[in-house]
py3Dmol code that shows the C-alpha trace and the ligand (Angstrom):
import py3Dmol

protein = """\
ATOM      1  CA  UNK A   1      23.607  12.847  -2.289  1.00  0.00           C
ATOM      2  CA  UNK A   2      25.842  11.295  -4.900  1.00  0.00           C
ATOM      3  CA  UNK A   3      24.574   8.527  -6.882  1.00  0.00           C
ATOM      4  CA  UNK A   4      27.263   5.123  -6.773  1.00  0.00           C
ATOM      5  CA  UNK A   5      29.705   7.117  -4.702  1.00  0.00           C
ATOM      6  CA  UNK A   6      31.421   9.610  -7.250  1.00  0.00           C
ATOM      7  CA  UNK A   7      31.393  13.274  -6.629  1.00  0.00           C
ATOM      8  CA  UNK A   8      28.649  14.976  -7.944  1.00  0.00           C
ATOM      9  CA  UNK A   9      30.476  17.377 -10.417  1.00  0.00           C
ATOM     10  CA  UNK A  10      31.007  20.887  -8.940  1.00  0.00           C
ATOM     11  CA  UNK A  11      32.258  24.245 -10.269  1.00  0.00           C
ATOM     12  CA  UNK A  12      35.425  24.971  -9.761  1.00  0.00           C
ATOM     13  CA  UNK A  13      37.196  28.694 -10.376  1.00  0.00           C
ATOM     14  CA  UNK A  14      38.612  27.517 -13.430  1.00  0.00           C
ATOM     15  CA  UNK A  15      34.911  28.267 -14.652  1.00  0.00           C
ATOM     16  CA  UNK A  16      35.048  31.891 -14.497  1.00  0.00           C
ATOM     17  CA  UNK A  17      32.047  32.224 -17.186  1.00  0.00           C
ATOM     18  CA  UNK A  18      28.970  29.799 -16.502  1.00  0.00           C
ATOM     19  CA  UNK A  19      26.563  29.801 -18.789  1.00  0.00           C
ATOM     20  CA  UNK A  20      23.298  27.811 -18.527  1.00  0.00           C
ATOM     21  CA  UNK A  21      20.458  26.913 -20.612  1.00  0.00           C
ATOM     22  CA  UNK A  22      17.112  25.842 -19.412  1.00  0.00           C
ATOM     23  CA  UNK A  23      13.500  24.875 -20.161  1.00  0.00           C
ATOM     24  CA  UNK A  24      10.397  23.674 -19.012  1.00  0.00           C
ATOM     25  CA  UNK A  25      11.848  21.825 -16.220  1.00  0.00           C
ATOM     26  CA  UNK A  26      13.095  24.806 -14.680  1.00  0.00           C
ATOM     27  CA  UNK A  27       9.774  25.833 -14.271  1.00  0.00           C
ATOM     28  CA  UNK A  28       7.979  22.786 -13.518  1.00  0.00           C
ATOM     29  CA  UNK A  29       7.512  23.288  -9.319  1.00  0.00           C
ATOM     30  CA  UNK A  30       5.702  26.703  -9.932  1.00  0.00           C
ATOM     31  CA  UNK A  31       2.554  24.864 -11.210  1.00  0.00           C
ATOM     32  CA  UNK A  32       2.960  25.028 -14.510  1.00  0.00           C
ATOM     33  CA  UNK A  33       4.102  21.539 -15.328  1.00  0.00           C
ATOM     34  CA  UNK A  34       6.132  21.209 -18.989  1.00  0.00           C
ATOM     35  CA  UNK A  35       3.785  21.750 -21.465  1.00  0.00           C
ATOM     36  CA  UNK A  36       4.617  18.603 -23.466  1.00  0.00           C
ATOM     37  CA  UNK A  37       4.572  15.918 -20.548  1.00  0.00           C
ATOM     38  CA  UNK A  38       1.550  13.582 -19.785  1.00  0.00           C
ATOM     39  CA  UNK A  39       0.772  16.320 -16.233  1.00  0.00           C
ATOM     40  CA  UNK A  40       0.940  19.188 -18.896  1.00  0.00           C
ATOM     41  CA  UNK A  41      -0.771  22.083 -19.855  1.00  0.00           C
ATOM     42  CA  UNK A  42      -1.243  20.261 -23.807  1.00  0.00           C
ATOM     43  CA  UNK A  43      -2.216  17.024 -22.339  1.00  0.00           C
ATOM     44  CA  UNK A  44      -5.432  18.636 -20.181  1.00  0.00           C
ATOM     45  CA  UNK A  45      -6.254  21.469 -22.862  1.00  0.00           C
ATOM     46  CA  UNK A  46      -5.555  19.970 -26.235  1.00  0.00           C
ATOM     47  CA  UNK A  47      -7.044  22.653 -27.532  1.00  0.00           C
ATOM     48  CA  UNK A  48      -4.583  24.859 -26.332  1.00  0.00           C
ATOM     49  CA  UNK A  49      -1.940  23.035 -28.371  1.00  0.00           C
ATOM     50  CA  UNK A  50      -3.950  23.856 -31.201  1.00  0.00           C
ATOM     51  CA  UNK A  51      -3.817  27.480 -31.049  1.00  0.00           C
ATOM     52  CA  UNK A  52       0.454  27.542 -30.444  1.00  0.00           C
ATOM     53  CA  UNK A  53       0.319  26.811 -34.651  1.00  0.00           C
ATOM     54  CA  UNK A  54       1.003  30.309 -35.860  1.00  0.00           C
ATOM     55  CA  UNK A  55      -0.838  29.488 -39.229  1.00  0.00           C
ATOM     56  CA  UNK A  56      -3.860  29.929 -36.740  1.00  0.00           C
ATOM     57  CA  UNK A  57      -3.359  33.786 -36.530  1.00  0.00           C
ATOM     58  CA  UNK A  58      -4.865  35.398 -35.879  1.00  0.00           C
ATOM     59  CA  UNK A  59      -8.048  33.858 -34.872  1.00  0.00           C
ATOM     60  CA  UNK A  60      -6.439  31.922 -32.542  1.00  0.00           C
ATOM     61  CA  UNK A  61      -5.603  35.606 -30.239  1.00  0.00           C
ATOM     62  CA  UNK A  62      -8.357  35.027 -27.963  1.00  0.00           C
ATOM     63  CA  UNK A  63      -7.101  31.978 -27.267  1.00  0.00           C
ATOM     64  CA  UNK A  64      -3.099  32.605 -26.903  1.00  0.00           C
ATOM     65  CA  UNK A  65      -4.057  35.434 -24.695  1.00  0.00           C
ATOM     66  CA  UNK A  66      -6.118  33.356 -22.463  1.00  0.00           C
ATOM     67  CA  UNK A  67      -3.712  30.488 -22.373  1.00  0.00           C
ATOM     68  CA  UNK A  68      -0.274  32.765 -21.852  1.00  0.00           C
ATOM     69  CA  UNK A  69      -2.182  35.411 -19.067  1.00  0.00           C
ATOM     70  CA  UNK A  70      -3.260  32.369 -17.116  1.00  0.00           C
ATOM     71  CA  UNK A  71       0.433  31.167 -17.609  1.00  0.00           C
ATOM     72  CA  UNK A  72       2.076  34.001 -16.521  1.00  0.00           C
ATOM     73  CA  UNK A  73       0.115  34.647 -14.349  1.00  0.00           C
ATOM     74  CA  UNK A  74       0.493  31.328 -12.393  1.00  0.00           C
ATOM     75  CA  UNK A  75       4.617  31.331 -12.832  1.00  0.00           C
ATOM     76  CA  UNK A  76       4.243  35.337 -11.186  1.00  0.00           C
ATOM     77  CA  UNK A  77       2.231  34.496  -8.398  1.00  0.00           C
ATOM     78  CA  UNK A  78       4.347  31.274  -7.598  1.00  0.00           C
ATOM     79  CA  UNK A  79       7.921  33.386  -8.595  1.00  0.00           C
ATOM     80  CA  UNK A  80      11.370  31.820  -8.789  1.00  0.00           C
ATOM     81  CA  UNK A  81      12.717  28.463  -7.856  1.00  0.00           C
ATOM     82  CA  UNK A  82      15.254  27.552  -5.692  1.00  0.00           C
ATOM     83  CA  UNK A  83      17.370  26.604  -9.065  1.00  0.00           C
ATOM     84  CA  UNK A  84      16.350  30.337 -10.470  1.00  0.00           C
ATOM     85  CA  UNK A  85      17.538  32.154  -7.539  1.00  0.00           C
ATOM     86  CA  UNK A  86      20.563  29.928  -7.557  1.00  0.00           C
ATOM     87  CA  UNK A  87      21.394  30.690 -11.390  1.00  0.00           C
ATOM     88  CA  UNK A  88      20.878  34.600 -10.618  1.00  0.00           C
ATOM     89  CA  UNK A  89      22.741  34.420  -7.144  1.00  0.00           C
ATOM     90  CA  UNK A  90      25.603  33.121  -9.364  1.00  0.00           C
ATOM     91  CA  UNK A  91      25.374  36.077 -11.944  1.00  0.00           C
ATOM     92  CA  UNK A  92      25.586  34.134 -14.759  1.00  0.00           C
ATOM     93  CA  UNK A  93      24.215  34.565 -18.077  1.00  0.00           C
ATOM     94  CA  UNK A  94      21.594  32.636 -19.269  1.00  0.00           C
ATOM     95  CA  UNK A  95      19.835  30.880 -22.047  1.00  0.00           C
ATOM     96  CA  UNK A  96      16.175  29.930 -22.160  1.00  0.00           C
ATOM     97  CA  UNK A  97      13.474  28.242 -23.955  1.00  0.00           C
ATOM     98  CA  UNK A  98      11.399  29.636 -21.005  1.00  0.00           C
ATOM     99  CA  UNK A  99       8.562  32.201 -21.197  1.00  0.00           C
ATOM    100  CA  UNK A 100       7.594  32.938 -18.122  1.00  0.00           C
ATOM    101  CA  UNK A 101       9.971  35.502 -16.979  1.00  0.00           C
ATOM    102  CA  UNK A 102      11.164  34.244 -13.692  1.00  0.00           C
ATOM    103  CA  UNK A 103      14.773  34.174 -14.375  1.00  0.00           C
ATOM    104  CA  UNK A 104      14.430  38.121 -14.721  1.00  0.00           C
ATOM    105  CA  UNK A 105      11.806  37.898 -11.817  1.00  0.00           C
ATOM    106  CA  UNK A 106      15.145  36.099  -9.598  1.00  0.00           C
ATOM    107  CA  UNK A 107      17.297  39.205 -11.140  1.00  0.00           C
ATOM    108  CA  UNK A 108      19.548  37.820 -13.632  1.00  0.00           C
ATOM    109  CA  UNK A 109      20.440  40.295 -16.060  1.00  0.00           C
ATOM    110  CA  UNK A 110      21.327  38.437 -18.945  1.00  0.00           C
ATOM    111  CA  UNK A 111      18.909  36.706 -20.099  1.00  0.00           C
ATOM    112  CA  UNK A 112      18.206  35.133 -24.137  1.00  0.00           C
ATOM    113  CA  UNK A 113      14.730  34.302 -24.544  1.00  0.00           C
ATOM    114  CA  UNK A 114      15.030  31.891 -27.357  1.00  0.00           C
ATOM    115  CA  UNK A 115      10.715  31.622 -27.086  1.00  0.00           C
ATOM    116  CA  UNK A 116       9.996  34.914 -26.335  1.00  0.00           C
ATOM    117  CA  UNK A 117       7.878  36.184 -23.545  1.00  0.00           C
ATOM    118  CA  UNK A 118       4.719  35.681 -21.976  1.00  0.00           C
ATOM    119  CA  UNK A 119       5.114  39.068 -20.702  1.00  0.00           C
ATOM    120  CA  UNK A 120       5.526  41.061 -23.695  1.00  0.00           C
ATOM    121  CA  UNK A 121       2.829  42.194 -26.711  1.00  0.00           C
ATOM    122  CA  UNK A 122       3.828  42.943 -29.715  1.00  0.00           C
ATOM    123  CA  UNK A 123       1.900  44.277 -32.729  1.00  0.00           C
ATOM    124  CA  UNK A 124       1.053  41.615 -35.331  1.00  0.00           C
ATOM    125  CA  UNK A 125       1.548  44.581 -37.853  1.00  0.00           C
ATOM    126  CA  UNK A 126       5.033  43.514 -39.889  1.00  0.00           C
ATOM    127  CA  UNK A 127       6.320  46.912 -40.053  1.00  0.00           C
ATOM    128  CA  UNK A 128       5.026  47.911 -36.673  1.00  0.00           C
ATOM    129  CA  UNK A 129       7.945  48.393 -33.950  1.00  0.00           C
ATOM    130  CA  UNK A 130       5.047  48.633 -31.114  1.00  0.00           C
ATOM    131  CA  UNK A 131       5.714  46.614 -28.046  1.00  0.00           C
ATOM    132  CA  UNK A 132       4.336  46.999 -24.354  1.00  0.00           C
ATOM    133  CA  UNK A 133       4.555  44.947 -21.108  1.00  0.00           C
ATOM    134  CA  UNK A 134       2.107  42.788 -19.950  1.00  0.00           C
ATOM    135  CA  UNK A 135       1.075  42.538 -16.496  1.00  0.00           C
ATOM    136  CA  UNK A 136      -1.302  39.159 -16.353  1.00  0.00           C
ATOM    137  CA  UNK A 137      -4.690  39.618 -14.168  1.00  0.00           C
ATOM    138  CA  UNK A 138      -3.384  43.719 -12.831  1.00  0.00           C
ATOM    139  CA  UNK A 139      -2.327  45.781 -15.763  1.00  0.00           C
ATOM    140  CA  UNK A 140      -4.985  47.795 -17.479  1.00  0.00           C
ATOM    141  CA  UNK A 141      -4.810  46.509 -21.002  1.00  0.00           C
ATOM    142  CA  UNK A 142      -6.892  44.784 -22.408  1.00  0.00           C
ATOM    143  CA  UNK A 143      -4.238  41.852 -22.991  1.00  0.00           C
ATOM    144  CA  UNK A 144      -3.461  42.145 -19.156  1.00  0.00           C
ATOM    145  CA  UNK A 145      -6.707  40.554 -18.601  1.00  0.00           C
ATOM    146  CA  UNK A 146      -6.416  37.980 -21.611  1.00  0.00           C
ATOM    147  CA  UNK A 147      -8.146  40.126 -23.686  1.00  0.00           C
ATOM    148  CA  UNK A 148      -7.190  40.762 -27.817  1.00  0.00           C
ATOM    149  CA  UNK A 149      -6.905  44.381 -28.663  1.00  0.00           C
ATOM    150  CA  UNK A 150      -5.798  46.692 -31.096  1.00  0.00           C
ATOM    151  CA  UNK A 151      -2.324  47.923 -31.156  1.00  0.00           C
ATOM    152  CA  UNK A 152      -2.593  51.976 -30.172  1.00  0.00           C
ATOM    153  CA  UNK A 153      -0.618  52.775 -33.379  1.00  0.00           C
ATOM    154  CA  UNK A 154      -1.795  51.050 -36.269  1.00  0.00           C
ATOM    155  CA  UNK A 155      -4.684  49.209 -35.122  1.00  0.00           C
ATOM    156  CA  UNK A 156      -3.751  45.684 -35.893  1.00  0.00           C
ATOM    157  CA  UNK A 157      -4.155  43.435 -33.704  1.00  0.00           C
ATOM    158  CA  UNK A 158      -1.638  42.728 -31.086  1.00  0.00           C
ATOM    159  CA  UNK A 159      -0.583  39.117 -29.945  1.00  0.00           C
ATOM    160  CA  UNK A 160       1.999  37.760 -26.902  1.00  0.00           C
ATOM    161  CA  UNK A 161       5.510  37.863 -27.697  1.00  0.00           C
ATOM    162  CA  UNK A 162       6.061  34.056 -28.016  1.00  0.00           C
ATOM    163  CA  UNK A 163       7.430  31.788 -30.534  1.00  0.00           C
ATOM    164  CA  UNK A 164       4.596  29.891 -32.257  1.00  0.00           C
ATOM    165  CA  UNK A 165       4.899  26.205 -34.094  1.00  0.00           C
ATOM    166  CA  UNK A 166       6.621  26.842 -37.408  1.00  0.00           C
ATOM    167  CA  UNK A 167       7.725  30.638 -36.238  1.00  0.00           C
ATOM    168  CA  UNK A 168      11.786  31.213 -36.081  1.00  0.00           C
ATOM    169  CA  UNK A 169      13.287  31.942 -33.136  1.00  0.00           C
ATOM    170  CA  UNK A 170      13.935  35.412 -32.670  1.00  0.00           C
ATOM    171  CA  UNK A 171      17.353  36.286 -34.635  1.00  0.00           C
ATOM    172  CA  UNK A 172      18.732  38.486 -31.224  1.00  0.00           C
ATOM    173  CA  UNK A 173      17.951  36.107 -29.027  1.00  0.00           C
ATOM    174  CA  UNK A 174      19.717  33.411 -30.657  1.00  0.00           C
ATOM    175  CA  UNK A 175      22.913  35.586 -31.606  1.00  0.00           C
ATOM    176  CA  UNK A 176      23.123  36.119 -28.117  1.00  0.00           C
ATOM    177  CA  UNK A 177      22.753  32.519 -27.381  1.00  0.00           C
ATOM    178  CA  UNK A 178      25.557  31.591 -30.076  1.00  0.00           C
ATOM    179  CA  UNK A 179      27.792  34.418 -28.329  1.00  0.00           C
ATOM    180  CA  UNK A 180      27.313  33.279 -24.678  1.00  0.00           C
ATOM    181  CA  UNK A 181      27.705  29.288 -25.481  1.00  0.00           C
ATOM    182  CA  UNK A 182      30.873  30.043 -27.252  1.00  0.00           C
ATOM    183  CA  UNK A 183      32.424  32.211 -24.563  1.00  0.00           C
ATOM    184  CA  UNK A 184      31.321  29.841 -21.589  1.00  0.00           C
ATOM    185  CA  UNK A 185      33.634  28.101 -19.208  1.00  0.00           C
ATOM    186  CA  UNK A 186      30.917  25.962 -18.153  1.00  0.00           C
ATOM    187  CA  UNK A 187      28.093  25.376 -20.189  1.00  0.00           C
ATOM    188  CA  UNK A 188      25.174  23.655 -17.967  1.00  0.00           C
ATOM    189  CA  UNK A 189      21.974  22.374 -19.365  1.00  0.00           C
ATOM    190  CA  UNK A 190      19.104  22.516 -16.731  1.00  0.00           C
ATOM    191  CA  UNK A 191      15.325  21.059 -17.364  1.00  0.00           C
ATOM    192  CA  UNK A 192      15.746  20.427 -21.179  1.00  0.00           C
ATOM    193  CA  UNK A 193      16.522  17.239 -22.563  1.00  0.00           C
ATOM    194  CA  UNK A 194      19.589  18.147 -24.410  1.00  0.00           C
ATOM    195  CA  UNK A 195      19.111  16.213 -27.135  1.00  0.00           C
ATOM    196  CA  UNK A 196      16.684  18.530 -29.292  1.00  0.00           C
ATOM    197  CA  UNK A 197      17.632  22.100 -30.327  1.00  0.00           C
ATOM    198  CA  UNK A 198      18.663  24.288 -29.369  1.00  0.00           C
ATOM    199  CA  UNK A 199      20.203  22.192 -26.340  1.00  0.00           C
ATOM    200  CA  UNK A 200      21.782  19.480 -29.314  1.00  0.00           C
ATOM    201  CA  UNK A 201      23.301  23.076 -30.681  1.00  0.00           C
ATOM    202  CA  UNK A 202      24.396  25.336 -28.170  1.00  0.00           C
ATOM    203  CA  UNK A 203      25.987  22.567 -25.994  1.00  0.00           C
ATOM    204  CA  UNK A 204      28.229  21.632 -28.768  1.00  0.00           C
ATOM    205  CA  UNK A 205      29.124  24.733 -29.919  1.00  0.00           C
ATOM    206  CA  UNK A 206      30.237  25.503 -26.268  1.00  0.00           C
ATOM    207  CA  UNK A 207      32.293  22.109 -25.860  1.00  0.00           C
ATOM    208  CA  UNK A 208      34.141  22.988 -29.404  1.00  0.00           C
ATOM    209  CA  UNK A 209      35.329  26.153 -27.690  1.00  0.00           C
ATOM    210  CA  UNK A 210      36.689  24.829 -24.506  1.00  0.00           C
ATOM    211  CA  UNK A 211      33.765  24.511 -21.947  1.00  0.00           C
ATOM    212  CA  UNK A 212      33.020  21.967 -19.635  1.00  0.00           C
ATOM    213  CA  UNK A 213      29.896  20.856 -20.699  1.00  0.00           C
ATOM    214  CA  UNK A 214      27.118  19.513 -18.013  1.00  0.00           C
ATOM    215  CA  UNK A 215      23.236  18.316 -18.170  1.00  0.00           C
ATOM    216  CA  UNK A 216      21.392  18.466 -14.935  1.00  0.00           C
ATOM    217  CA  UNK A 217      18.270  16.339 -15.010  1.00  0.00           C
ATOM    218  CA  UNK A 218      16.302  14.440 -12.486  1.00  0.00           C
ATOM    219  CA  UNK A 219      15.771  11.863 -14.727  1.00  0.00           C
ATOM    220  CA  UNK A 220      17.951  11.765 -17.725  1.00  0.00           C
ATOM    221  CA  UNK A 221      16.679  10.179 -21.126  1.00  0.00           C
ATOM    222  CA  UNK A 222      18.733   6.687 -21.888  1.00  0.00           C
ATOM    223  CA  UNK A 223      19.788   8.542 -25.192  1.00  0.00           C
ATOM    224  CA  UNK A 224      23.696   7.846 -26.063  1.00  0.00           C
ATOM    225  CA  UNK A 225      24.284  11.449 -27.824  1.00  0.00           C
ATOM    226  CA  UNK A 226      23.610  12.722 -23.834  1.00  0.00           C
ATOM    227  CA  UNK A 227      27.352  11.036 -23.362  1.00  0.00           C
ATOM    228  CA  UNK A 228      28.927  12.789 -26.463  1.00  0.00           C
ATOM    229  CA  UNK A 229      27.531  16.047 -25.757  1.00  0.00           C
ATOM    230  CA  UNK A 230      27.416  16.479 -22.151  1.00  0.00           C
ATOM    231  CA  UNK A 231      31.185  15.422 -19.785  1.00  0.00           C
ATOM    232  CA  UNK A 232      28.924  15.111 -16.759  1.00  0.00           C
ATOM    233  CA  UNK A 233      25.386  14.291 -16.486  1.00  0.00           C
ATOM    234  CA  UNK A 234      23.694  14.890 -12.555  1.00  0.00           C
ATOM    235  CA  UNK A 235      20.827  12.758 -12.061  1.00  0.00           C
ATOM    236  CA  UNK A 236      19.369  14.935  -9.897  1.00  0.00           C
ATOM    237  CA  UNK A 237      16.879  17.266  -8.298  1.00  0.00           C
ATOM    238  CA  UNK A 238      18.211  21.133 -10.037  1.00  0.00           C
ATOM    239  CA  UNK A 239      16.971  22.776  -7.275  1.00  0.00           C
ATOM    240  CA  UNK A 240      19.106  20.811  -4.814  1.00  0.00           C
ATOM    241  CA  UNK A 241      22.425  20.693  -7.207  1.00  0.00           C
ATOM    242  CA  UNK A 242      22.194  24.389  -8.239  1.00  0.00           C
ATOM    243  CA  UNK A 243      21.489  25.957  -4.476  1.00  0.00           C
ATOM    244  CA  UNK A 244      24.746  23.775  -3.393  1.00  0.00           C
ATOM    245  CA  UNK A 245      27.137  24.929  -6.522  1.00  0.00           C
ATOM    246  CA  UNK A 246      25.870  28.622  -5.222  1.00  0.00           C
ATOM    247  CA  UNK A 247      26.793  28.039  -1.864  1.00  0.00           C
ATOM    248  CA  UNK A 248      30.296  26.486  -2.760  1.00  0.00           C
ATOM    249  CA  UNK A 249      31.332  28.846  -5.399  1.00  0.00           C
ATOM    250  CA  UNK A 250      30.291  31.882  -2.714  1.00  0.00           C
ATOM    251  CA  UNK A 251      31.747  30.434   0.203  1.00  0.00           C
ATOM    252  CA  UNK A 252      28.720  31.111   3.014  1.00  0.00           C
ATOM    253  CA  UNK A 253      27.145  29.434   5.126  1.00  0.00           C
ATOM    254  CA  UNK A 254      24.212  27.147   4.512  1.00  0.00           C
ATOM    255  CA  UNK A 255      22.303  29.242   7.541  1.00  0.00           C
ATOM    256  CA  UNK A 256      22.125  32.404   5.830  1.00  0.00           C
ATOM    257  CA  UNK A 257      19.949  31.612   3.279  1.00  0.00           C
ATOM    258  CA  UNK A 258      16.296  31.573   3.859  1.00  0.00           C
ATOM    259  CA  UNK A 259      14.797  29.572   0.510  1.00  0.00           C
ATOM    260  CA  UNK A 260      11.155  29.808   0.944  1.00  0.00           C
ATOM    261  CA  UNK A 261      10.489  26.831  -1.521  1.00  0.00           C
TER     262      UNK A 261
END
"""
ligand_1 = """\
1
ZN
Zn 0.975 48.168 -34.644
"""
view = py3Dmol.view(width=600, height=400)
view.addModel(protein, "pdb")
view.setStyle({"model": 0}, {"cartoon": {"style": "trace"}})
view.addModel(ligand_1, "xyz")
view.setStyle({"model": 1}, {"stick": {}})
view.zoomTo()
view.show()
């Protein structure tokens, strides 16, 4: 299991808080591929890339709520990887550049959705506070069905809840981000390259406050900042390395759990 013989890093309980961050790679086994990669979602649609530009609103809505139902939709049907229910099992907080809501879906509780979420509309209104979940292919909104509407209390039009190109991330979602990395133990960096932000930000910021920092990654770039950032870099499948730390830190059995993936 261990590549050239060491021992694959492993939790210890001087890690009391765990914090992780993860992206697209997290995600990748429920279908929906990372939208940037040559299998992804930008590389069969192009078109779809076009219409993430938020300068694009909002004639681009159709579009967006096409592209994000189906999304969802596919992530919900599939539900949580082995590395999700892992992350959740452990009860740790977590960061993510992940829309699809299957770290909630696993039951974590904490969870900072530096993107925003595919399940979520919000009112394109500036000074309109209306918000309302979606429920992809069985609600009975319009949106649920990939649908524009109308928000029900100022009749502008209401779009998905996700960070566009050129949008900021949302300001809560990132405090909370800032407040978890610099109270982690262990900070651990799952399916995100670690080199681009908010990975090249929040990993830092964690390590300058005492945490062991780790990337897990299949396939780790050849990028030298990987080595200053990260003390311990897994080349290896997540969904293997995170269902074993689970097991170890909770003492049990491998028998008694029942992973359908
Ligand atoms: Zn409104």
């Amino acid at each position: 299991m261990t590549a050239g013989g060491h021992a694959r890093f492993c939790p210890g309980e001087e890690h009391g808080e765990i914090v992780f961050l993860t992206g697209s790679g997290l995600s990748a086994r429920t279908g929906l591929g990372t939208f940037r990669g040559p299998d992804g979602l930008w590389a069969m649609e192009p078109e779809t890339e076009q219409a993430m530009h938020a300068e694009l609103l909002p004639g681009s809505l159709p579009m967006l709520w096409s592209v994000w139902g189906r999304m969802a939709r596919i992530a919900l049907d599939h539900g949580p990887t082995p590395g999700h229910r892992a992350i959740a099992r452990l009860g740790a907080p977590v960061i993510t550049q992940n829309i699809d809501g299957l770290h909630q879906a696993a039951g974590s509780e904490v969870v900072a959705e530096l993107h925003g979420s595919a399940l979520q509309a919000v009112c394109l209104g500036p000074e309109c506070r209306w918000r309302a979940t979606v429920v992809p292919g069985a609600g009975s909104r319009a949106e649920d069905h990939g649908v524009p509407a109308a928000c029900p209390d100022c009749g502008e039009p209401t779009r998905p809840d996700v960070v566009l190109f050129d949008e900021n991330l949302p300001a809560d979602a990132l405090e909370l981000a800032v407040r978890l990395a610099r109270r982690a133990d262990l900070f651990v960096a799952v399916g995100t390259s670690g080199v681009v932000f908010p990975a090249a930000q929040l990993a830092p910021t964690a390590k300058a406050h005492g945490a062991t920092t780790v990337l897990i990654d299949i396939d780790p770039p050849p990028d030298p900042a990987l080595r200053a950032i990260f003390d311990h870099i897994i080349a290896e499948d997540a969904h293997e390395v995170l269902p074993d730390w689970e097991r170890t830190l909770n003492q049990v059995g491998r028998s008694s759990f029942l992973d359908p993936f």
